[in-house]
N, C-alpha and C positions, 0 to 999 in steps of 0.2 A: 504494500500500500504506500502514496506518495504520502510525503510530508507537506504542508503548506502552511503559508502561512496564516496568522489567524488574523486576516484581513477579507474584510465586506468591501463588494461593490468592487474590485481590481479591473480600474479602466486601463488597463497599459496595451499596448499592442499585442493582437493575435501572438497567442502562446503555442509556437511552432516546440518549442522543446519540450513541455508537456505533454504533447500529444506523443513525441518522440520515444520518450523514456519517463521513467516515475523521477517525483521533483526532490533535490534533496536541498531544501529551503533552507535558510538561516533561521535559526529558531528566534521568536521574538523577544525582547524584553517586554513585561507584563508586570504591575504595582501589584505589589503582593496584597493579597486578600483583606491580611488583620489591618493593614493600614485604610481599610472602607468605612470603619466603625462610624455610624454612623452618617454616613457618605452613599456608596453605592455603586459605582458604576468605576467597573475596572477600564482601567487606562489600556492601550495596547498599542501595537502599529499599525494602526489601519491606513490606507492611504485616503486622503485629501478627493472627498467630494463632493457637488453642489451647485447648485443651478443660480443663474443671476435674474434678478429681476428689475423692471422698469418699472417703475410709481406711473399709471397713466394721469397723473397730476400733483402739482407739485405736492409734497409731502408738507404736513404741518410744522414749525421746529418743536412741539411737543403733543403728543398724544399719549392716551391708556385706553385699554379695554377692561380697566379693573372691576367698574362697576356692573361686568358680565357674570364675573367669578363665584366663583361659592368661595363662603370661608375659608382660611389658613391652616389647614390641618397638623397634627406634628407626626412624621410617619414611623410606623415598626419596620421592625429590624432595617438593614440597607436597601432600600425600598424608593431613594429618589428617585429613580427612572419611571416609577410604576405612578407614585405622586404627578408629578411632573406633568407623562403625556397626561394623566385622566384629568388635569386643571385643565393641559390646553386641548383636550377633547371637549369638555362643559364648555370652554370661553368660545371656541368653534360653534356646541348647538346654539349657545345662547343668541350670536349672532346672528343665524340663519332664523331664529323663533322658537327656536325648539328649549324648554327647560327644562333636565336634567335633573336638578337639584347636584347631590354630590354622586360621583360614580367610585367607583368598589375598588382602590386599586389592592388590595389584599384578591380578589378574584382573580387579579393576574398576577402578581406573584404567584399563587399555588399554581397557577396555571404552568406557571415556567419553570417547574421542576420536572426532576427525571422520573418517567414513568417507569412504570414496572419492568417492560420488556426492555429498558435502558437506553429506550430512544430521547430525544428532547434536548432540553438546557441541562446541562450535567450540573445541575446545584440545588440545596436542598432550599428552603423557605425563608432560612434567615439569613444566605450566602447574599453577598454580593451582587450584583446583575450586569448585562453586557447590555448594549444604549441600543441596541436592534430587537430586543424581547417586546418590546412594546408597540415597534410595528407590525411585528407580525401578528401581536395580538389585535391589535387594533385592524387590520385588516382580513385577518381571517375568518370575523367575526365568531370568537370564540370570547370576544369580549365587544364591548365593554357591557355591565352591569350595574343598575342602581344602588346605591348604599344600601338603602333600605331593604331589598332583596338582598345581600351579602354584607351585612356590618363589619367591621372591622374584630367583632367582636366573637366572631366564628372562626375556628381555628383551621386547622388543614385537613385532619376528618373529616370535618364538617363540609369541606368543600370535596373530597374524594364522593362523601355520600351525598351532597346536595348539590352543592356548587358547580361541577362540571357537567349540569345537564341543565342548566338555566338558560333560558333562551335570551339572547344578548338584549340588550336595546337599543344601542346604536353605536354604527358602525364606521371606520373612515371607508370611501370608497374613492379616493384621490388623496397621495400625501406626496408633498414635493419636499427632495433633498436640499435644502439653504449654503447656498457660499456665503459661512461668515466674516468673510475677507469683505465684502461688502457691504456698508454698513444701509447703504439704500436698499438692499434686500431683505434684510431682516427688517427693517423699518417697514416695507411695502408689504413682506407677510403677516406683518403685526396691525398693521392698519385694516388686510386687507379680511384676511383668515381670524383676525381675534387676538393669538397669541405662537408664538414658536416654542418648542424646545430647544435649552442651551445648554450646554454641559461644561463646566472649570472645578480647577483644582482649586481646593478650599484650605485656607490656613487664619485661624484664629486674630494672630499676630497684624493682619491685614486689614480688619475691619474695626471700621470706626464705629463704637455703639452708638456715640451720643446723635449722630447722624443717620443711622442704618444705613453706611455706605462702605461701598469693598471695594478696594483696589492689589492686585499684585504684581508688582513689577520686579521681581526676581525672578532675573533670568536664565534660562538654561540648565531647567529639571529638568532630569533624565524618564524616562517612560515611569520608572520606577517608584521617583520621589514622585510623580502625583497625585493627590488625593482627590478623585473625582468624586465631583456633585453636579447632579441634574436639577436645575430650575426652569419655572415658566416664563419668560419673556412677554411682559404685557405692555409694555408702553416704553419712552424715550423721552429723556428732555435733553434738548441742543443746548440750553443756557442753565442745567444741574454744575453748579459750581463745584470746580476742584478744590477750592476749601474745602469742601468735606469730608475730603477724604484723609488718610492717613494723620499726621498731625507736624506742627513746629517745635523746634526747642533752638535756644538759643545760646550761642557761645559768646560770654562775657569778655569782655576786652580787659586783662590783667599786666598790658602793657604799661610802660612809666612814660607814652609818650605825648602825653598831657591831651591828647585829641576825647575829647567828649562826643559820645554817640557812636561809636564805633563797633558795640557787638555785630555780631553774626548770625543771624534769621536761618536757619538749613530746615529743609522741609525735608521728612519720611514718609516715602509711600504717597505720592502726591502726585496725581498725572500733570502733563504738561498744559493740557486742553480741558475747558469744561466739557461735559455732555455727559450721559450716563443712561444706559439700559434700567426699565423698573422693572424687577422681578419678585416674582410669590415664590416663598420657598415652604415647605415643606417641613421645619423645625418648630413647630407652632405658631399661635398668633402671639405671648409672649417674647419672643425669641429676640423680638425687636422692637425698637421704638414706634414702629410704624407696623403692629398688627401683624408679623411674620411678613411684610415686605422688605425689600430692602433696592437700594441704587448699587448699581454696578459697572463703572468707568468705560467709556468706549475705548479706552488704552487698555485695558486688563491683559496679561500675556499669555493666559490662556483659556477665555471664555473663546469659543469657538475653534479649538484648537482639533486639529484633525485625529489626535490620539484617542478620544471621546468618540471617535464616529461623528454621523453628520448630524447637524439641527435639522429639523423640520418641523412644517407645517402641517394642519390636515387643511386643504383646501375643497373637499368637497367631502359628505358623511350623508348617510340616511336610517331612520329609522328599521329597526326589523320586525319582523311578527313572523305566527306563522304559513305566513301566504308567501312568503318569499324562502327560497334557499339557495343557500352559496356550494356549487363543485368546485371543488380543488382537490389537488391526491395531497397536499402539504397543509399545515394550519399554524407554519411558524414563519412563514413568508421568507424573504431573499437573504441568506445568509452568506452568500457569495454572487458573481457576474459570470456566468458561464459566457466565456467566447474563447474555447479552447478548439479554436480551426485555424490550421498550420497554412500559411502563406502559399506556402509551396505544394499545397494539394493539389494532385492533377485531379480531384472531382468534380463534379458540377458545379460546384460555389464559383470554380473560376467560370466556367461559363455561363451561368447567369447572373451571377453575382448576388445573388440574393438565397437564402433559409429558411425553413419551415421548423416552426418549432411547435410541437402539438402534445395535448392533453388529450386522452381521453377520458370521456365521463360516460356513467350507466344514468343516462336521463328518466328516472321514473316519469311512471304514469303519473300526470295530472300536474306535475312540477317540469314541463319542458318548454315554457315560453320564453326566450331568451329575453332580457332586458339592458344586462350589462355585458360587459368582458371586464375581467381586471389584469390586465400584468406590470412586471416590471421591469426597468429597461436605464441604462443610463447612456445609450447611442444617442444623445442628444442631435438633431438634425434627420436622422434618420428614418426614411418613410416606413409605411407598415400597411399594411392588409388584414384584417381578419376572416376567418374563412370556417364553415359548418363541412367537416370532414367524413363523408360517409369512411366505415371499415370496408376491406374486401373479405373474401370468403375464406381468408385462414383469419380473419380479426384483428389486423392491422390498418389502417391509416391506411387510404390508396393516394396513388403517387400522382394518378390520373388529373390533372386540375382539373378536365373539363366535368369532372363530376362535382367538384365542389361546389358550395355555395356561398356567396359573396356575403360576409355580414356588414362590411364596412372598412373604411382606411383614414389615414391621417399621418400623423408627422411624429416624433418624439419630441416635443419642445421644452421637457423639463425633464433630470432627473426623477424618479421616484417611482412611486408606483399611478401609473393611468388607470381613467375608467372609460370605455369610452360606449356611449350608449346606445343599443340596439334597438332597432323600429320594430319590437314585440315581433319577434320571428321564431314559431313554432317550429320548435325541429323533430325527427323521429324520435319517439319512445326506443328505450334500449341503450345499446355502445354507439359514440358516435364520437369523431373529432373536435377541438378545439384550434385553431391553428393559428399561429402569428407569424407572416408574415414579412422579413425584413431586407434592403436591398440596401445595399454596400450602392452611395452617393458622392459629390461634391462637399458633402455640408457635414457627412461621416463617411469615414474610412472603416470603423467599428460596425459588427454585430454582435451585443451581447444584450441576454435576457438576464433576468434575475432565476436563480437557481437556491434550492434550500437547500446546501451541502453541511458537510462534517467543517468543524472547528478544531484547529487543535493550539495549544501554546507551546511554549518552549518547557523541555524536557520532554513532547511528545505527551501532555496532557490534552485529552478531549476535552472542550467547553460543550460543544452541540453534537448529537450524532442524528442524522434525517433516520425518516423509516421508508426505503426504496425497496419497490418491486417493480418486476418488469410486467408489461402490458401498458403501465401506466403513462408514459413520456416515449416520442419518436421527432427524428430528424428526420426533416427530407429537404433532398437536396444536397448532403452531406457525400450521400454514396449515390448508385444509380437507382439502389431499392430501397426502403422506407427503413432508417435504423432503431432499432429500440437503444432509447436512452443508457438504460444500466448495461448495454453490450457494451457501447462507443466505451465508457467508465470503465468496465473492464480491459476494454485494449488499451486503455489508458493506464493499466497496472492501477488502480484504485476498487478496491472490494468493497468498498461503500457508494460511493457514488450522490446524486443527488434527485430532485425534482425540477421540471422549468414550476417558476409562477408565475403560471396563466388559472385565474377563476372563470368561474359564467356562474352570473347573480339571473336566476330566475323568478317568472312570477307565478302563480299557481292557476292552473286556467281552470276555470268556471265553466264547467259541462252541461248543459242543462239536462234538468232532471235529476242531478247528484246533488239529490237535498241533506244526504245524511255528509254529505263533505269526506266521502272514503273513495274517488277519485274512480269509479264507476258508477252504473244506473242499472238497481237489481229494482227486485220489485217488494223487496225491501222501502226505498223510496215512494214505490207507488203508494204502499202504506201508509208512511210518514206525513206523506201528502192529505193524504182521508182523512189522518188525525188533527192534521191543522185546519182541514177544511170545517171540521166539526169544532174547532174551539178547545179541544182536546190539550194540545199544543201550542205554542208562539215558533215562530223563524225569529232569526238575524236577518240583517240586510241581505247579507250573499244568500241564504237561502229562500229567500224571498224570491230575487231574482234565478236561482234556480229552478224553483219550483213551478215559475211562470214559463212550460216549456212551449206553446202555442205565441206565446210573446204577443198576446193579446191588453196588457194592461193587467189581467185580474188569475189570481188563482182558482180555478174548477175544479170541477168533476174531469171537464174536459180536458182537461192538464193529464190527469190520472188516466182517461181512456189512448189519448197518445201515446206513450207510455208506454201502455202495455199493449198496443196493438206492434208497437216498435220490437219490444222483447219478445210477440211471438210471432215476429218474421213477417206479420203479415203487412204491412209495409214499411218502407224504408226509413231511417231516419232522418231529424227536419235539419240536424246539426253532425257535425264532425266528431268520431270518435277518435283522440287522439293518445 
């Protein structure tokens, strides 16, 4: 098996050597664990990633999204990452109208421990966390969850036996990766989306209580000495004075040479510029002068620092129930960038220039109307296709385009994970493809998806391990016949292997006549019908419009006689069984 390293999102150029031979990586420096206390989010080498953005007008010099917020929470055990996103997942619905109240982030922490079979986050409940646990939960909708459905106050039992079968409430379905080298980006996601996630190393010695404001300008910690902390990113002020930061003392003048006024002013810890990020932290509402907020320098050396992984936003989220459900073979989203296609392959890719990269899903009955696609991608420029991939006859993915079906295309214009929305397009009941799409252009040289692979650190420690089966994931395009994913991984000397993440967010289609909502029409239903027609009973809205199978206005008898003249063949039906 190769070593790599424990780096997300690796935009570097097609890795021709990988495909070659297994990789014998530098192993990384990684902040030892005990040094989280209270913190959270282990440091690492990850490489530098993040999208820029444009303000479409000018930016205010001070805004907040504070008064979106729920409360200042103080969080358990090393838990900032988990804090953090579910602040800027609330300051997100609240913007769009939707209120939250507080959401659960103890439901993702348990979430993000290792399962039974040993797949997952290798960490137990009160371990540390790595700053991508929370997109994946946030996108796989395996979260997020209301407080009040999961307190804080339920333990990790509690969540084995209740907690892991809650139906989420709301989900991100768009999260863009932040270059915080840019200070107009993080401003324009803040203004735009509500709040960002930011991640810095936290040192006591730095902050000034009387102010609640932090500044660290010691330079040149090693991966090691970082103490990472995740906070929410809510607002900015351009004129937050650098007096407030760090403090003065002054050197008295003990010369004999008679000049009066002569000490020496030296400022500690003091950026050179006003301005300052406001952020919700997560140590209570105590913790500070200002209610668990606190101001945080636009000089800081390393709030947005690429060893943390990247900041992000959720730019776009929606409600769930259960009328809607999410296919994916993954539920921890992109742990790596899969673009391990060697330059120099005589396959197809040089002659078309473009890859398919495909899921397959078992579409149940009565859950196959497509609505969304999700994947992810950091080819920024790079166009794409979405495509409904019928199987052939041994159960693979056909290679055949002209059988596909066109769901839609567009551009990669951001980092992170897309959503891009389909015009309610029924696909077959059963196995059937998901496909993306992508051509090697002017604007990218790069194809890479997001992939949920294995982590590991140095000494050869796993942080993550996927749970990969084959059927699930194929290339086309690659070779001249449709590849399964976990093969390619194998010639690649890797016995793990990974997942692409591509979802399809479904809607549940409404049959008419399927008033009992069990995604056929027995006669069972006919029943149900009699009884409502007698007073017997009440509907809901959807069975309501169920039940009206004549789509006359009104529920009958005659509802009831369709119906079953349909179930006993003797004529056809007035709607699609699909």
């Amino acid at each position: 098996m190769k070593k790599k390293l424990c780096a997300f999102l690796l935009t570097s150029a097609l890795l021709s050597s990988v495909v070659a031979a297994g990789v014998n990586a530098a192993e990384v420096d990684v902040a030892p664990v005990e040094a989280q206390r209270d913190l959270g989010i282990v440091a690492a080498d990850y490489p530098a990633v993040g999208t820029e953005l444009e303000p479409d007008k000018a930016l205010p010099a001070a805004y907040s999204s504070r008064d979106l917020a729920t409360p200042v929470r103080n969080q358990l055990y090393n838990t900032c990452w988990a804090y953090s996103s579910t602040a800027v997942m609330e300051i997100a619905a609240a913007k769009a109208g939707i209120n939250t109240g507080h959401l659960s982030p103890m439901h993702m922490n348990y979430w993000a421990t290792t399962r039974e079979d040993g797949t997952g986050w290798q960490r137990n409940y009160s371990a540390a966390g790595y700053p991508y646990i929370a997109m994946g939960y946030l996108t796989s909708y395996s979260g997020t969850v209301k407080e009040d459905d999961f307190p804080t106050t339920l333990g990790y039992q509690d969540y084995l036996d209740e907690g892991a079968f809650l139906t989420p409430y709301i989900g991100a379905s768009s999260l863009i990766y932040l270059n915080g080298d840019d200070r107009d980006t993080i401003k324009t996601a803040v203004y735009e989306y509500g709040a960002a996630v930011g991640n810095f190393s936290y040192e006591s010695q730095y902050f000034n209580t009387d102010n609640s404001a932090y500044y660290c300008d010691k330079k040149g910690l090693s991966t090691s000495e970082l103490r990472g902390h995740a906070i929410a990113i809510v607002g900015w002020d351009d004129d937050y004075s650098r007096e407030n930061f760090g403090y003065t003392y002054t050197v008295e003048d003990n010369s004999d040479d008679g000049v009066v006024g002569d000490d020496i002013n030296i400022d500690v810890h003091r950026p050179e510029s006003d301005g300052a990020w406001l952020c919700k932290n997560s140590w209570g509402p105590s913790w500070s002068k200002d209610g668990g907020y606190f101001w945080m320098s636009y000089e800081d050396e390393y709030l947005f620092d690429s060893r943390f992984g990247p900041s992000y936003a959720i730019m776009d989220l929606m409600q769930l129930d259960d009328n809607k459900k999410l296919y994916q073979n993954e539920e921890y989203g992109a742990t790596y960038e899969f673009n391990y296609i060697r330059e120099d392959s005589s396959t197809t890719i040089q002659e078309s220039g473009k890859l398919t990269y495909v899921n397959v899903f078992n579409f149940n009955k009565g859950y196959n109307n497509l609505d969304k696609i999700i994947f992810e991608s950091t080819s920024i420029g790079t166009g794409y296709e979405l495509y409904y991939i019928p199987l052939d006859e041994n159960g693979i993915p056909t290679n055949d385009e002209s059988l596909w079906t066109s769901l839609g295309s567009g551009t990669v214009d951001y980092q992170g994970y897309l959503c891009v929305d389909i015009d309610d397009r029924i696909v077959p009941r059963g196995k059937g493809g998901i496909g993306v799409t992508m051509k090697v252009s002017d604007q990218s040289d790069k194809l890479s998806i997001g992939a949920c692979e294995w982590l590991s650190v140095g000494g050869g420690r796993n942080i993550f391990m996927p749970d990969t089966a084959k059927g699930n994931c194929y290339l086309i395009g690659y070779e001249k016949n449709t590849k399964d994913l976990v093969d390619l991984y194998h010639e690649m000397g890797d016995d793990i292997g990974g997942t692409f993440v591509i979802k399809a967010i479904v809607d549940r289609i409404e049959i008419m006549g399927d008033v009992d909502l069990d995604n056929e029409v027995t006669i069972l239903d006919v029943t149900t019908i009699q009884r409502r027609i007698a007073d017997i009973i009440t509907f809901n809205e959807r069975q309501e419009r169920c039940a009206d199978y004549d789509a006359d206005g009104e529920i009958s008898i005659l509802d009831c006689t369709k119906i079953q003249r349909v179930l006993s063949d003797i004529e056809p039906p007035l709607y699609p069984v699909y």
